[in-house]
N, C-alpha and C positions, 0 to 999 in steps of 0.2 A: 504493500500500500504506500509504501514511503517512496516508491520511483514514479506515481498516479500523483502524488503531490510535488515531487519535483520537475515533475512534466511537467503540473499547474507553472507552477512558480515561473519553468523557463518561457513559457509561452505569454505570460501575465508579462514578465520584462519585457519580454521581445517585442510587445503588443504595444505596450509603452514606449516604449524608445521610438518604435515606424510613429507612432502620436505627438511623440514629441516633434521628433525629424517633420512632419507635415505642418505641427504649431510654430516652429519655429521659424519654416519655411513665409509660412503666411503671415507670421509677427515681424517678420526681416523686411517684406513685402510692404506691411502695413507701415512702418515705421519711414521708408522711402517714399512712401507714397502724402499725397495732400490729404489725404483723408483719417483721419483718425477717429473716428466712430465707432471701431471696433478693439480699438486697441488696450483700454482696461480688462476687458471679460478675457480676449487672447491673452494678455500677460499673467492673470490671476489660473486660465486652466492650463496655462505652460510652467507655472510655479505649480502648481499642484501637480500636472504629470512628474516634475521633477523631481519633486520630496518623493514621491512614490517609486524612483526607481534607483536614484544617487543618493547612498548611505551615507554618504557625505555633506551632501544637501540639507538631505533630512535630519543631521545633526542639530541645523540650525534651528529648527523647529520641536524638539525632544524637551518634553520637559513644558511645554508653551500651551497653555489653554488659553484664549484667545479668540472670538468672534468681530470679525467686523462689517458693516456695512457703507461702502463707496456710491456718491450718487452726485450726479450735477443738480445744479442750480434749478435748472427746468427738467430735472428726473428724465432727461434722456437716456441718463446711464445710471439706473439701479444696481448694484450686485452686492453679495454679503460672500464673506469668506468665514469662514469658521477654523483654525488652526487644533488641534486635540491630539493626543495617542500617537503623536509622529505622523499626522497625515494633512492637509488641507485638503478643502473640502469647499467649493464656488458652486455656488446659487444662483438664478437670476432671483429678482427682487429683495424685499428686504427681510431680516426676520426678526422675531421679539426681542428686548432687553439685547441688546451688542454690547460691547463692551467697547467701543472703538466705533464712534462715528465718525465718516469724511464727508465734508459736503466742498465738490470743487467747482469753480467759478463756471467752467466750462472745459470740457476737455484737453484743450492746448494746456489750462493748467496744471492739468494732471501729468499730461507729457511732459512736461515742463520740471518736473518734480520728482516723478518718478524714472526717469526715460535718459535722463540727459546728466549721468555720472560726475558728481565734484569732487573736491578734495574733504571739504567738510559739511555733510548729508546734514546735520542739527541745522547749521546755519540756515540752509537753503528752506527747512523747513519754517523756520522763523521770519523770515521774509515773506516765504509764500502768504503767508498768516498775517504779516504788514501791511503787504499788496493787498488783503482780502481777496487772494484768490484760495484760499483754502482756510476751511471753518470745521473746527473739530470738537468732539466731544468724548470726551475718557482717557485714557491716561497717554502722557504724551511718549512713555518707552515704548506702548505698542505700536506707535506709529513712527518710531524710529526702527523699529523693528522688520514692518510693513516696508520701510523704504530701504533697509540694506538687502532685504531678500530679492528683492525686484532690480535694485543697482547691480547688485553681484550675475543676476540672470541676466541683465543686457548687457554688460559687458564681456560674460562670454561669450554671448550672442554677438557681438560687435567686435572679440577680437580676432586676429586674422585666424584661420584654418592652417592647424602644421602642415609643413612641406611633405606628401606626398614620398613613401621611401623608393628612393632610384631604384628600376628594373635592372636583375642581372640579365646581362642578353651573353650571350656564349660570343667569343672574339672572332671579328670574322677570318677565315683563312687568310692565309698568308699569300702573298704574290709569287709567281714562281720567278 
C-alpha cells in the first residue's frame, strides 16, 4: 500500500509543478502585459501551488495561521487567502472575521507593492499607506509577511533561467 501512496504523492508533484510551469507562464505574460486585472488571484494560486510543492517554500509559511482578505476600492478584485498546516489556501470573494485586511486603491497599487522588488519591503509598505493607496486592517507583521512571500516568488520568476548544460557531441573525424 505504501508504493499506491507514493504513486499519489509522485503524480500530486508532478501535477503541480506542469501548474505551476503554466501559472507562471501566464503571470510572466500578465506582468509584461498592460493589463493587470488578473494579476493578484495569478500571484496568490502561484504562491499556493508553491508552498504545496517546494519544502523550502513552504518553510516560510510552517508555523503561520493567518487569513486574509485582498480587495480594491471598487471590489473589482475580491480574494481571501487563508495560510494554516503548511499550506495556502485562495478563494475568490471574501470570508468571515480575516485576520489581515487589504483594501488597494486600485490594482497598479497593488503591483506596485507587491510586484516590483526593493531593498526595504517595510518602507514601501509605509508609503503605500501615505499615498493612501493601501488601507489595512490587522496586524501589520502579517502583511509584511504577505509581501516577502510574493517579493521572493517574483523574483524568481524575474531572475534569468540557468545556462542550459553544453551537449557532449562525439569529435568529429579527423581529416585524412
Amino acid at each position: 500500500m505504501s508504493w499506491l501512496r507514493s504513486l499519489s504523492d509522485r503524480w500530486r508533484t508532478l501535477w503541480a509543478k506542469l501548474s505551476i510551469h503554466r501559472a507562471q507562464t501566464k503571470l510572466s505574460a500578465c506582468l509584461a502585459s498592460a493589463t493587470l486585472d488578473e494579476l493578484p488571484e495569478l500571484l496568490l494560486r502561484l504562491l499556493s501551488l508553491r508552498v504545496r510543492v517546494d519544502p523550502a517554500f513552504r518553510r516560510n509559511v510552517e508555523g503561520c495561521e493567518v487569513s486574509y482578505v485582498l480587495r480594491t476600492e471598487d471590489r473589482s478584485v475580491l480574494l481571501s487567502a487563508i495560510i494554516g498546516r503548511g499550506d495556502l489556501e485562495v478563494r475568490t470573494g471574501a470570508i468571515n472575521n480575516p485576520d489581515v485586511e487589504l483594501v488597494f486603491e486600485d490594482n497598479e497599487a497593488l503591483e506596485r507593492l507587491l510586484c516590483r522588488p526593493g531593498p526595504r519591503p517595510e518602507r514601501e509598505l509605509v508609503a503605500a499607506i501615505i499615498r493612501d493607496e493601501l488601507r489595512y486592517l490587522g496586524n501589520p507583521n502579517y502583511l509584511n509577511k504577505l509581501a516577502y512571500l510574493t517579493r521572493q516568488l517574483i523574483r524568481e520568476l524575474q531572475a534569468p533561467a540557468a545556462p542550459a548544460r553544453a551537449e557532449i557531441r562525439p569529435a568529429p573525424p579527423a581529416a585524412a
